[in-house]
Phi, psi and omega in degrees: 000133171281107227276144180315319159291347182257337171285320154331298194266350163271346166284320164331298146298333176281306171312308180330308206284324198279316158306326178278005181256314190290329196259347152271341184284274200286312154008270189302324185273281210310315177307296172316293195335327216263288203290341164279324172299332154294289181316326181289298193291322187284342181288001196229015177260132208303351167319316189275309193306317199288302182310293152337294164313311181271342160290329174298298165315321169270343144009286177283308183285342187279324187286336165112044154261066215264325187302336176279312171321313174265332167310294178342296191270009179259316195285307187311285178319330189259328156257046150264310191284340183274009191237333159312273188330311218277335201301302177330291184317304217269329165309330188270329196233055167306318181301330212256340201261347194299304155337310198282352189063041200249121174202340166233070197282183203286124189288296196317288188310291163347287191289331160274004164249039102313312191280342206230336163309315187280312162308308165312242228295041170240320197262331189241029177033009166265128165288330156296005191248026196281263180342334160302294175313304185284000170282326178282341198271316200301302174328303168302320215266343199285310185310278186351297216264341189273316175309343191279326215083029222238319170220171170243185189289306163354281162268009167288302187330299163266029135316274186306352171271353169282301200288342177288300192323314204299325204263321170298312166309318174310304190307326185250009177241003199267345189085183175274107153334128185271156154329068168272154202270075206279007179287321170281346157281332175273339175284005183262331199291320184272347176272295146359288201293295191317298186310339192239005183294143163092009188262144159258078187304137183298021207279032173250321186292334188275324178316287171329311187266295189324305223239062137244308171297302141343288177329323178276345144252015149254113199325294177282005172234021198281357198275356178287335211269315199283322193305302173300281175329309191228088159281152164308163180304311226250345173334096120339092155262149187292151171314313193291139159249041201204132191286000000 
């Protein structure tokens, strides 16, 4: 039997050890957790998307859809550069956007409600189920990138709204889908998507020095270039080297 001084000195220890067990256990679920939100989140990475998108376009021109085929890749191509431009602008005049908690908006979020709006009226041949879909998508994908710590809600929000803009254009300019041959479209998508899951294209780093560079001919942003070199204490830069 264990005598009161010695459960004294042993409890102490047992608690220890017993926190330290408990505080490796949600660890370990955060971790899994981290690592499925990832896994989720990388399919909106443009490693994945541009292949997917040009693989899609030939899809449709292979199937006699050339008037979907090429909107796809005029609207889809337009909000990618318009989610470029806004990145440049809110990056380049970081001093001015900074405040706003504003400095990258998120490319991922863009690219997965556009892309997955336009696939929803591909796959179910309703032009109406484009905004649903890519709306489900802005959700998903915007919570992912806010759990990484990847953007902040600023900027997801104008992600999505790019890409919603984006999901919209489809709907009015992409036309009524025609009776396409939807098995082989989902298998180009889903062979595509997989095959390119986990590749990251660097393309937030090359973003970054343009719109530094950029910083120096704008008048109202030149504090940018001094911003990036010495930021303030209180500075928020987004977490991400990933769009």
């Amino acid at each position: 039997m264990v005598s009161p001084a010695k459960l004294n000195e042993v409890t102490p220890a047992y608690q220890i050890l017993s926190g330290l067990t408990d505080f490796c256990t949600v660890y370990e679920r955060l971790s899994r957790y981290t690592i499925r939100v990832r896994y989720l989140t990388d399919f909106a990475d443009q490693a994945v998307i541009l292949p997917v998108v040009l693989a899609v376009a030939i899809a449709l021109a292979a199937q006699g859809w050339r008037r979907g085929a090429l909107t796809w890749l005029i609207v889809v191509g337009a909000t990618f550069f318009a989610t470029l431009i806004f990145k440049l602008m809110f990056l380049a005049c970081s001093p001015l956007f900074g405040p706003m908690d504003v400095h990258s908006p998120s490319g991922h979020v863009a690219a997965a409600t556009v892309v997955s709006g336009g696939l929803a009226a591909m796959f179910t041949r309703r032009r109406h189920s484009i905004l649903p879909a890519a709306l489900l998508a802005a959700i998903v994908i915007g919570i992912s990138r806010l759990v990484l710590g990847m953007h902040s809600l600023p900027e997801v929000i104008i992600g999505a709204v790019v890409g919603l803009a984006g999901a919209a254009a489809l709907m009015r300019f992409g036309g009524q889908p025609p009776r396409l041959n939807v098995a082989p479209l989902v298998a180009v998508v889903l062979v595509v998507a997989m095959l390119f899951h986990g590749l990251h294209l660097p393309a937030e780093a090359a973003i970054r020095h343009t719109a530094f560079r950029a910083a120096q001919f704008i008048p109202a942003c030149r504090g940018g270039a001094e911003f990036y070199r010495q930021p303030p204490a209180d500075a928020s830069l987004p977490q991400s080297a990933t769009s």
